[in-house]
TINU-413768 format. One line per 2 residues: their letters; for each residue x, y, z of N, C-alpha, C. Coordinates in steps of 0.05 Angstrom, whole numbers, plus 32768, in hexadecimal, padded with zeros to 4 digits. Each point is the difference from the previous one (the first is absolute). Layout:
a = X:Y:Z:X:Y:Z:X:Y:Z  ...
This chain:
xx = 7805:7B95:7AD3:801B:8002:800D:8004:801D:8009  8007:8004:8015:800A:8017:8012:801B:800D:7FED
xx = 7FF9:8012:8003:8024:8019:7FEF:8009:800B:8016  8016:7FF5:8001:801A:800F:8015:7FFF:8010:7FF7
xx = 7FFF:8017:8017:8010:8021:7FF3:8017:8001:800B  8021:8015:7FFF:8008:800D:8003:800C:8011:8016
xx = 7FE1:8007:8014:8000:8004:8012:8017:7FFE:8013  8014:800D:8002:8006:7FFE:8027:7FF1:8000:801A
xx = 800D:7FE9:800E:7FF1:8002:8016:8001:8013:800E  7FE8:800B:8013:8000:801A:8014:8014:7FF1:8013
xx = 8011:8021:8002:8009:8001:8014:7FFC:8004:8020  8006:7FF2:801A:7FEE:8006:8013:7FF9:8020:800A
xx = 8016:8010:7FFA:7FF8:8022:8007:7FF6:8002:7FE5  7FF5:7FF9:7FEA:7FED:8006:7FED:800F:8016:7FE8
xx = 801D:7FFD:800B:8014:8014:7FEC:8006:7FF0:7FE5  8002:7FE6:8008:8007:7FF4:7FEC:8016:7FFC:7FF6
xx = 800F:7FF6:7FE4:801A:8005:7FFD:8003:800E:7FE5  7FF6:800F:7FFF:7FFF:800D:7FEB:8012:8015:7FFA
xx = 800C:8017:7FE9:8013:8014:8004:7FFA:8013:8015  7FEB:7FFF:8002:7FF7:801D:8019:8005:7FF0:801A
xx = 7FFC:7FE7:8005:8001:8001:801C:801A:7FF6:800C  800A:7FDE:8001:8017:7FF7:8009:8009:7FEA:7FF1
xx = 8023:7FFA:8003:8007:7FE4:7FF9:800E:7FF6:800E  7FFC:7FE6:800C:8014:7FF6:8014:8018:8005:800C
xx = 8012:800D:7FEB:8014:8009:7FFC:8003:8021:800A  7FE9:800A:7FF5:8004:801D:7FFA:7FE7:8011:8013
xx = 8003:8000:8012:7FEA:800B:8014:8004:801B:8006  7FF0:8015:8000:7FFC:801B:7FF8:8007:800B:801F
xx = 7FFC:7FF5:8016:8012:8005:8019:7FF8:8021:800A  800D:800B:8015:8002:801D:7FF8:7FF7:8010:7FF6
xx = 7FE3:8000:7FF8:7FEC:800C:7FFB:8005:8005:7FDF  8009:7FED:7FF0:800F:7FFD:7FED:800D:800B:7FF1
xx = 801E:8000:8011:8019:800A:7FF5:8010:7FF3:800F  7FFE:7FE0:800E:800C:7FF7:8008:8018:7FEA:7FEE
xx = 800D:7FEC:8002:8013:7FF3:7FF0:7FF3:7FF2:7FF1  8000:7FF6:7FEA:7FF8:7FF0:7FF3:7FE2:8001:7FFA
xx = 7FF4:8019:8006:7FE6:800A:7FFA:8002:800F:7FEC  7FEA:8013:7FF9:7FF6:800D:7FEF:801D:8018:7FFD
xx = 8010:8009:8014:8009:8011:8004:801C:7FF5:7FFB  800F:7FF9:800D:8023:7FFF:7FFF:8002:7FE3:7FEC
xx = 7FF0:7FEE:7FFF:7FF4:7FF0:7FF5:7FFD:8002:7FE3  7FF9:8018:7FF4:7FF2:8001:7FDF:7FE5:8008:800A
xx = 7FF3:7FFA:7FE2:7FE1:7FFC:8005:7FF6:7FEA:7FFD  8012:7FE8:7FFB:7FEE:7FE6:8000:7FF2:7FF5:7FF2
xx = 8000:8015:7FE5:7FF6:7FF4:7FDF:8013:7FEC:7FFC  7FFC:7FE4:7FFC:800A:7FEF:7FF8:8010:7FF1:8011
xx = 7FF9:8005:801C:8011:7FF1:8011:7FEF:7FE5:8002  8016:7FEA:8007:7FF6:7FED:8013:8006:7FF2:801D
xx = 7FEB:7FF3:800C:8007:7FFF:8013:8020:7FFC:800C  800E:7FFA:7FE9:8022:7FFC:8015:8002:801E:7FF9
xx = 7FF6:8010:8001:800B:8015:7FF8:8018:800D:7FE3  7FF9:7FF1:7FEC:800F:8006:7FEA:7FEE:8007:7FEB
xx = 8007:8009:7FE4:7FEA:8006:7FE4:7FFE:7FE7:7FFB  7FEA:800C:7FE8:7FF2:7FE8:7FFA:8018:7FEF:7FEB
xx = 8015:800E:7FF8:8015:7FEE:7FF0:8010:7FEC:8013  8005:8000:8020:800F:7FFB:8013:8011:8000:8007
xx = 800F:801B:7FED:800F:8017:8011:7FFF:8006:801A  8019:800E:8009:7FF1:8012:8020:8006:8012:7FF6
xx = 7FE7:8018:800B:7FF0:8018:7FF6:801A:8018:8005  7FFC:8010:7FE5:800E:8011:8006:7FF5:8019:800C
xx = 7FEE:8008:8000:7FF1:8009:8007:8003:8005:8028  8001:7FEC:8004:8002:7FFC:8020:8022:800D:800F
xx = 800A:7FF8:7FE8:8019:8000:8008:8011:802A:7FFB  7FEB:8009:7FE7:7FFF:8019:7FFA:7FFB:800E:8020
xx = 7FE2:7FF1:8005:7FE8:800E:8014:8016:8005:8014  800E:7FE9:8009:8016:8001:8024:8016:8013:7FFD
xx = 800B:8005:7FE6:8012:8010:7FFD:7FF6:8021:8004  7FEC:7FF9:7FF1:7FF5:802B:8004:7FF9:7FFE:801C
xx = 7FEB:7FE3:8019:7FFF:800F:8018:8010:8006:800B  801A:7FF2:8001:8017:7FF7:8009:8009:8021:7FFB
xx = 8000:8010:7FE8:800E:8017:8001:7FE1:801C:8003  7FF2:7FF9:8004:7FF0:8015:800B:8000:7FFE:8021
xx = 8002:7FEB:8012:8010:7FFD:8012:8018:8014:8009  8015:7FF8:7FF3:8018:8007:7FFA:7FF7:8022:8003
xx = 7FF7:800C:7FEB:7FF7:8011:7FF1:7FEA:8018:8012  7FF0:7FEE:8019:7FF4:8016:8015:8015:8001:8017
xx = 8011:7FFB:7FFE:8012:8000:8014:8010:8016:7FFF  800C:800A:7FE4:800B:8011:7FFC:7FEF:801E:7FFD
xx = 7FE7:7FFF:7FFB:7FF2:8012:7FFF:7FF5:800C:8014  7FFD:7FE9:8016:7FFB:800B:8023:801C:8016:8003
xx = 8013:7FE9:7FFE:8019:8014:8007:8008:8018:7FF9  7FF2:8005:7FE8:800E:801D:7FEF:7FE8:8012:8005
xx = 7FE9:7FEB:800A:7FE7:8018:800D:8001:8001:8023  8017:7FF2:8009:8006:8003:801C:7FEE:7FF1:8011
xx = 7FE9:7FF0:7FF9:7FEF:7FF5:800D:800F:7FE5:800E  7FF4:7FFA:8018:8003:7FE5:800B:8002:7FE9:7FEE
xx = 8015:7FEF:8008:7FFB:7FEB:7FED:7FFF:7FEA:8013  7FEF:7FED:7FFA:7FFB:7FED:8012:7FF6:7FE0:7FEB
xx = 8003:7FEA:8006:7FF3:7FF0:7FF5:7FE8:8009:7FEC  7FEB:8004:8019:7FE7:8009:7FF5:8000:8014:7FF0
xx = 8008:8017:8003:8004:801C:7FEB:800D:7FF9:7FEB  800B:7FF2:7FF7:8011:7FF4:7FEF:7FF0:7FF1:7FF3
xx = 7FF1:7FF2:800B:7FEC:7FF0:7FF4:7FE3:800B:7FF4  7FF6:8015:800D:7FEB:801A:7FF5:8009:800C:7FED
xx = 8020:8005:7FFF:7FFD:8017:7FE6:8007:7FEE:7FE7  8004:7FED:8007:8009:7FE9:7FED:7FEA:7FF0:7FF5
xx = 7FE7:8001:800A:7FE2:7FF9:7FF7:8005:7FE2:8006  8008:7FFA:8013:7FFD:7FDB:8007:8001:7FFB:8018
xx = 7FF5:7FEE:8012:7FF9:7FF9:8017:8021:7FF9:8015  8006:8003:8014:800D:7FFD:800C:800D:7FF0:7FFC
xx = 7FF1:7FE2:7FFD:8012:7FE9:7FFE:800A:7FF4:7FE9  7FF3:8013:7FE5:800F:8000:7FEA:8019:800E:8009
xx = 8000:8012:8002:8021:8007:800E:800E:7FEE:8009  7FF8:7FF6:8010:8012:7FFB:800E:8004:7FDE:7FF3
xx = 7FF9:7FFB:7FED:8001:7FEA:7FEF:801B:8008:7FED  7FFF:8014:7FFC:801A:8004:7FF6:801D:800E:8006
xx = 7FFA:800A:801E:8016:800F:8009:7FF3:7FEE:8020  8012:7FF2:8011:8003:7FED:8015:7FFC:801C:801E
xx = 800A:8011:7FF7:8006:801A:801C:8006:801B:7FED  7FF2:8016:800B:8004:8019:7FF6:8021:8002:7FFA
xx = 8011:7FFA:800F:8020:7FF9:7FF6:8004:8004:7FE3  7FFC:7FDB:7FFC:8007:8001:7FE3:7FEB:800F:7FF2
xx = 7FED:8006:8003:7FEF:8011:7FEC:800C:801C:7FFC  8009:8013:801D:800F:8016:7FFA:801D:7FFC:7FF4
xx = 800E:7FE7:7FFC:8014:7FF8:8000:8004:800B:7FDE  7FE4:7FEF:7FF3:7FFE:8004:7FE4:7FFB:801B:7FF9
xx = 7FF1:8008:800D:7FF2:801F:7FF8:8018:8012:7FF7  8013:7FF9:8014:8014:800B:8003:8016:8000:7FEF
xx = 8000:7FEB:7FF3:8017:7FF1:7FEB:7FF9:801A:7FE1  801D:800D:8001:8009:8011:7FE9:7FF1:8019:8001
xx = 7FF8:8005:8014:7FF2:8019:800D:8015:8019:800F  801B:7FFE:7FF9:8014:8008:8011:8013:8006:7FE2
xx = 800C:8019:8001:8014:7FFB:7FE8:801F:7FF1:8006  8011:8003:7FEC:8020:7FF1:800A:800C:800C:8010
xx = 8007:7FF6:8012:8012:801A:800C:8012:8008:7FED  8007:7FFB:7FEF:8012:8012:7FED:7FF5:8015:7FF1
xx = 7FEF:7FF8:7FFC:7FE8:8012:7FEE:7FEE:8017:801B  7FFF:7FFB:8018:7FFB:8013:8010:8014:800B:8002
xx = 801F:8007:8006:800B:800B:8006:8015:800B:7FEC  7FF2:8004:7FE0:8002:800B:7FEB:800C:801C:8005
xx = 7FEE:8010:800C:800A:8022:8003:801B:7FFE:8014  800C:7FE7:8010:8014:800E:800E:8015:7FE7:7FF3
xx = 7FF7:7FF4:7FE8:8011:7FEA:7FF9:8021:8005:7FFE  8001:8027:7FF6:8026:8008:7FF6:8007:800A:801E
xx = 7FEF:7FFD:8013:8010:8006:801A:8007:7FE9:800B  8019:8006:8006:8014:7FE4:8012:8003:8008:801E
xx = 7FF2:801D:800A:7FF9:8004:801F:7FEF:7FE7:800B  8003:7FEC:800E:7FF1:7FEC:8017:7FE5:8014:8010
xx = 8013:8016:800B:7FE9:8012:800D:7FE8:8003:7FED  800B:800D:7FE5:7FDE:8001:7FF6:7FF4:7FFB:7FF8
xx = 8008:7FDE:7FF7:7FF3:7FF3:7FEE:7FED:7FF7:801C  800C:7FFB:8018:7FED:7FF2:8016:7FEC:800E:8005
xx = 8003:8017:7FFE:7FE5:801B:8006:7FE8:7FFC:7FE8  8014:7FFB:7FEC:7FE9:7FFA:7FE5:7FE8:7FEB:8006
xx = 8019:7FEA:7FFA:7FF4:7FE9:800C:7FEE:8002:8012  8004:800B:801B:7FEF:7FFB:8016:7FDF:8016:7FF4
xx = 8008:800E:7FF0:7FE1:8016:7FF6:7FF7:7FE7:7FEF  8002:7FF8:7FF5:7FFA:7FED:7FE7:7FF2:7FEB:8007
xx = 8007:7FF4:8013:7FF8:7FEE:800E:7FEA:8005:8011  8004:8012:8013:7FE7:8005:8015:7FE4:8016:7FEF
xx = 8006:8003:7FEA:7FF5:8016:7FF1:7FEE:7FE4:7FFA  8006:7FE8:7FF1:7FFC:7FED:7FF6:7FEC:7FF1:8012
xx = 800D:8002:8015:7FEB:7FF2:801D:7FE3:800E:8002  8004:8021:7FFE:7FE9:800D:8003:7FEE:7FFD:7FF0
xx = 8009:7FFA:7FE4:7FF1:8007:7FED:7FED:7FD9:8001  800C:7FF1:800F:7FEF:7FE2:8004:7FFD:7FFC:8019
xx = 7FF8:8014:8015:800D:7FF6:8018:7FE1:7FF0:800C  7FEC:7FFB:7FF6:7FEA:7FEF:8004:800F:7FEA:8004
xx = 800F:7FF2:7FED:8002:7FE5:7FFA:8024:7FFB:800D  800A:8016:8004:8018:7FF8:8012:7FF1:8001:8017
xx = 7FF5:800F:800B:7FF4:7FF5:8018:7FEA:7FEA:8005  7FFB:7FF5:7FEA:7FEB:7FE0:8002:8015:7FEE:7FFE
xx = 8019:8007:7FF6:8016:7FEB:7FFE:8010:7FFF:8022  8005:801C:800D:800C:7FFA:8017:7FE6:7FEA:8014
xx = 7FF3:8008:8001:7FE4:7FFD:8011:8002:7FE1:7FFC  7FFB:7FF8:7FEB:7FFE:7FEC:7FF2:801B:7FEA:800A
xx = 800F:800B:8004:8022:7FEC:8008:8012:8007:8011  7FF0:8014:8009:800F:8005:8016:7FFF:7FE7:801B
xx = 7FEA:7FF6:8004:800C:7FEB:8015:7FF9:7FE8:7FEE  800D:7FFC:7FEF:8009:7FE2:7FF2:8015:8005:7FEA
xx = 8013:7FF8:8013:8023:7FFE:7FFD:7FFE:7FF8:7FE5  7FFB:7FE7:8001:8000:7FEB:7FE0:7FF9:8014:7FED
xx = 7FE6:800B:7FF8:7FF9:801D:7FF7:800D:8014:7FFD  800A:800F:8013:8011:8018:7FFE:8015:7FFF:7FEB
xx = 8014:7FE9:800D:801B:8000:7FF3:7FED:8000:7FDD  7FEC:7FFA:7FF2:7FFA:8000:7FE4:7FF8:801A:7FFA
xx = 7FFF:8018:800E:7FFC:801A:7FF4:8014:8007:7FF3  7FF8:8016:7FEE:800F:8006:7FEA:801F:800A:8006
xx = 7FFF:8018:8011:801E:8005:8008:800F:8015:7FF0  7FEA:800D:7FEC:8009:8014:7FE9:8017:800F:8009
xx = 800A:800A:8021:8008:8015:800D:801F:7FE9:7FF0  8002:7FED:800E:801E:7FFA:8003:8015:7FFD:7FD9
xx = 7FE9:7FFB:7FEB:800B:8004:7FE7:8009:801B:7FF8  7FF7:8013:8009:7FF7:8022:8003:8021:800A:8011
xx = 8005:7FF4:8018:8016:8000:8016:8017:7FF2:7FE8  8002:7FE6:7FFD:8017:7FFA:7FF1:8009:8025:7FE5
xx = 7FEC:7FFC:7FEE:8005:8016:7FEC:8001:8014:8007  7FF9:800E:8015:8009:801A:800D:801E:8004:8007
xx = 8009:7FE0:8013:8019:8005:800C:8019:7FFC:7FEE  7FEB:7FF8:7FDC:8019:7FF3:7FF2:8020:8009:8002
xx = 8004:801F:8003:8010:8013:7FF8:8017:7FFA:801C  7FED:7FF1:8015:8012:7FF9:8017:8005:7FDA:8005
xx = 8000:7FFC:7FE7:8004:7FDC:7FFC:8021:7FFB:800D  8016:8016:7FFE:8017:7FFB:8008:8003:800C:8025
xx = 7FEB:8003:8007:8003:8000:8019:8003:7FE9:801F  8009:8009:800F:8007:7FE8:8017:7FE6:7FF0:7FFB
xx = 7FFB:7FEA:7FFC:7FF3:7FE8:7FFA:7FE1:8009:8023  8018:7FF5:8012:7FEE:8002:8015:7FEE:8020:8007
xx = 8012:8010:7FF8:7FED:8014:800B:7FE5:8006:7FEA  800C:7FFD:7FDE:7FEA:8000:7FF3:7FEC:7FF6:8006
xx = 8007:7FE5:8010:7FE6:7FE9:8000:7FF3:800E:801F  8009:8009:8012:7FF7:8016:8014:7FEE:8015:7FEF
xx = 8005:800F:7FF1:7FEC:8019:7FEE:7FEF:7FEF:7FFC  7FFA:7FEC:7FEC:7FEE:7FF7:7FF2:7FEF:7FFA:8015
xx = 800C:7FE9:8019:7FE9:7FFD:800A:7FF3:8018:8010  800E:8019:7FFE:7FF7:8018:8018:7FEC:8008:7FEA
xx = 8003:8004:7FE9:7FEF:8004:7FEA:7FE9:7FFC:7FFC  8007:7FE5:8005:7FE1:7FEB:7FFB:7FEF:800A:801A
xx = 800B:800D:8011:7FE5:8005:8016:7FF2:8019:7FFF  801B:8015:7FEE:7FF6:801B:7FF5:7FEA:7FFC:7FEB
xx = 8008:7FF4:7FEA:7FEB:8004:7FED:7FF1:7FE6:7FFF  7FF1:8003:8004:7FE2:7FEF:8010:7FF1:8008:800B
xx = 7FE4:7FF5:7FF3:7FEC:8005:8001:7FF0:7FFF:801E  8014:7FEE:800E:7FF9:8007:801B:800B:801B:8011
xx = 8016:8005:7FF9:800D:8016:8008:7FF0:801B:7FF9  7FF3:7FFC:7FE7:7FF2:8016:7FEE:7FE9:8002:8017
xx = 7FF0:7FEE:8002:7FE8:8007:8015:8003:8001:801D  8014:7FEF:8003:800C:8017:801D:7FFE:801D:7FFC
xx = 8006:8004:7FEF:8007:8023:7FFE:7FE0:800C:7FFE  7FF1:7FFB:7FF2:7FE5:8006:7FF5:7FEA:7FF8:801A
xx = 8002:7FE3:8009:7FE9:7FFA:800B:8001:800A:8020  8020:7FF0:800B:8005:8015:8018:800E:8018:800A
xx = 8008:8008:7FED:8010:8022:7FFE:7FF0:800F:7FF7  7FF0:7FF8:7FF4:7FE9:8013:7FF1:8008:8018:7FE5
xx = 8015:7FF0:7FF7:8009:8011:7FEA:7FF2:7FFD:7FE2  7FF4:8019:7FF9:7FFE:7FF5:7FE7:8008:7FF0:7FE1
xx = 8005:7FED:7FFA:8007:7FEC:7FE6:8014:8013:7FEB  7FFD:8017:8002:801E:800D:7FEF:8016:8001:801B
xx = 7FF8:8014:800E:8014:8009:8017:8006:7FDC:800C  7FF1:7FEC:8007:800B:7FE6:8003:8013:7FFC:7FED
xx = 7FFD:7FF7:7FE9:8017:7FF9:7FEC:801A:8015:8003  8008:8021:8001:8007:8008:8009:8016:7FFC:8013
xx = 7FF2:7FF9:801A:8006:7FF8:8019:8013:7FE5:7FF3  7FF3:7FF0:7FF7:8013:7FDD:7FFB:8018:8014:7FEE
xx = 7FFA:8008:7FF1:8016:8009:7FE3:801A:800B:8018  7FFE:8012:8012:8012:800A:8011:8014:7FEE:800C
xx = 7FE5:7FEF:800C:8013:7FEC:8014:8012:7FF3:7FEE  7FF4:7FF9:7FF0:8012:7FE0:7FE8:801B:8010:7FF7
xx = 7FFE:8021:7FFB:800F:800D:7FF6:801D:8005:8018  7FF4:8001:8011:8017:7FFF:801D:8001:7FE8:8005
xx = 7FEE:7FEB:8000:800F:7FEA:8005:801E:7FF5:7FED  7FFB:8006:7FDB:800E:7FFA:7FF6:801A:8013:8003
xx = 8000:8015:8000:8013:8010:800C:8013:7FFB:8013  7FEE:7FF6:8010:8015:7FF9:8014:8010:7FEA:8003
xx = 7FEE:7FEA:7FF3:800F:7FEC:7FF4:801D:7FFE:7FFA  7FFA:8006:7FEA:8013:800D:7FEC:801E:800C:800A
xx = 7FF0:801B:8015:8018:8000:8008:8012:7FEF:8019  7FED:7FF3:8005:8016:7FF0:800E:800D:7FEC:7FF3
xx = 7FF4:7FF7:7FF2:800E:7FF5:7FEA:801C:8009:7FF4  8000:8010:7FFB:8019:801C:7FFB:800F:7FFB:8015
xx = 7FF5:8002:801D:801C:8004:800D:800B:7FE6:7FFD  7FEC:7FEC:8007:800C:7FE3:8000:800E:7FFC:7FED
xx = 7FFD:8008:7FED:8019:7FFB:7FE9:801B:800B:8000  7FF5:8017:800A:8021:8010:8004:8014:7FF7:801C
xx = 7FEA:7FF6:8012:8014:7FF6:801A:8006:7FE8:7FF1  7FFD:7FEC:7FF1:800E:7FE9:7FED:8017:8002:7FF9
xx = 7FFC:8021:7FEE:8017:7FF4:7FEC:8015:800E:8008  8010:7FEC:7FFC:8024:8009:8006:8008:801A:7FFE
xx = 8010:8007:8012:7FFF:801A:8007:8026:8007:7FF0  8006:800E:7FED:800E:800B:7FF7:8017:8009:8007
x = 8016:7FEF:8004:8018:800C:800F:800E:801E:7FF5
């Protein structure tokens, strides 16, 4: 009588199904560090083909692996930025040690990927504007504000500029950028919360065009000013814009109120 062995059958690429090579489930993809391979996957000791352990659990292991690419992702994004380098899909995906379309397996458009990068990368505005917090002057807290902010831009301005680039012609897009400037504008003007309603809401939005990051490279890319003397430049304007505000504000109040027989 003949003795069955054991044996698996060959596989037709001769890999077989063994831990080193593939499981139906779990294909090494991506020169392997693709999903459910060797790489974001686990290593595949004890998987089986549905992709679970050998108890028939789902692996924790896999679920560890997506979370760390998911934040080394996350994680070269911010490091282009603070090293000023281009950020792009691809560069994002090199310094992050994974193929393009792992990226983009987890972040749909550079958007939401800068979107995250971005998330708690910015202090409170209360907590930025700490040093001018016992002044109740509007004028200076907005000058503060506006250094704080564009100081802030400079120091990421890789990735604010992969974010304009990025949404600037897709509306749906845009309106989801962050908007740090206008939480920054409310807490600056707090000290002027009792002012004419309409003209405040006139500052804020004159505001919002001062301190911005587009306004900032106007100054830098076609004025040719250098990134202190730019910030500078915004701190002035925002400072006379609020000024002037203000005082018209003043008169409008006093032509109001009843005049004293």
């Amino acid at each position: 009588m003949t003795t069955r062995t054991d044996t698996a059958p060959a596989h037709p690429d001769g890999a077989g199904r063994t831990g080193a090579g593939r499981t139906d489930a779990g294909r090494t993809g991506e020169g392997g560090t693709g999903e459910g391979g060797t790489g974001e996957g686990g290593t595949g000791e004890g998987r089986t083909d549905a992709g679970r352990t050998g108890t028939g659990r789902p692996g924790a292991g896999r679920v560890n692996q997506k979370a760390r690419t998911r934040a080394a992702i996350v994680r070269a994004v911010q490091d282009l930025a603070r090293a000023g380098e281009e950020i792009t899909m691809p560069s994002v995906a090199r310094a992050a040690l994974v193929s393009e379309a792992t990226a983009y397996r987890y972040f749909p458009d550079l958007v939401s990927l800068l979107l995250e990068a971005d998330a708690g990368g910015w202090p409170d505005p209360a907590e930025a504007l700490t040093p001018v917090a016992a002044s109740d002057d509007p004028v200076e807290r907005v000058g503060y504000a506006t250094e704080v902010l564009l100081t802030g831009v400079l120091s990421r301005q890789s990735a604010v500029r992969a974010m304009i680039a990025a949404s600037i012609n897709r509306p749906d897009l845009a309106a989801t950028r962050p908007g740090h400037r206008f939480a920054l504008i409310d807490q600056a003007l707090a000290p002027a919360a009792g002012a004419d309603p309409q003209l405040l809401a006139q500052l804020k939005q004159g505001l919002a065009v001062v301190m911005s990051a587009e306004a900032l490279f106007v100054l830098t890319d076609l004025c040719g000013l250098p990134p202190r003397d730019a910030v500078a430049s915004a701190v002035r304007t925002a400072r006379s814009l609020t000024a002037a505000a203000l005082t018209a504000a003043a008169l409008t109040a006093t032509a109001l109120r009843p005049h004293q027989p």
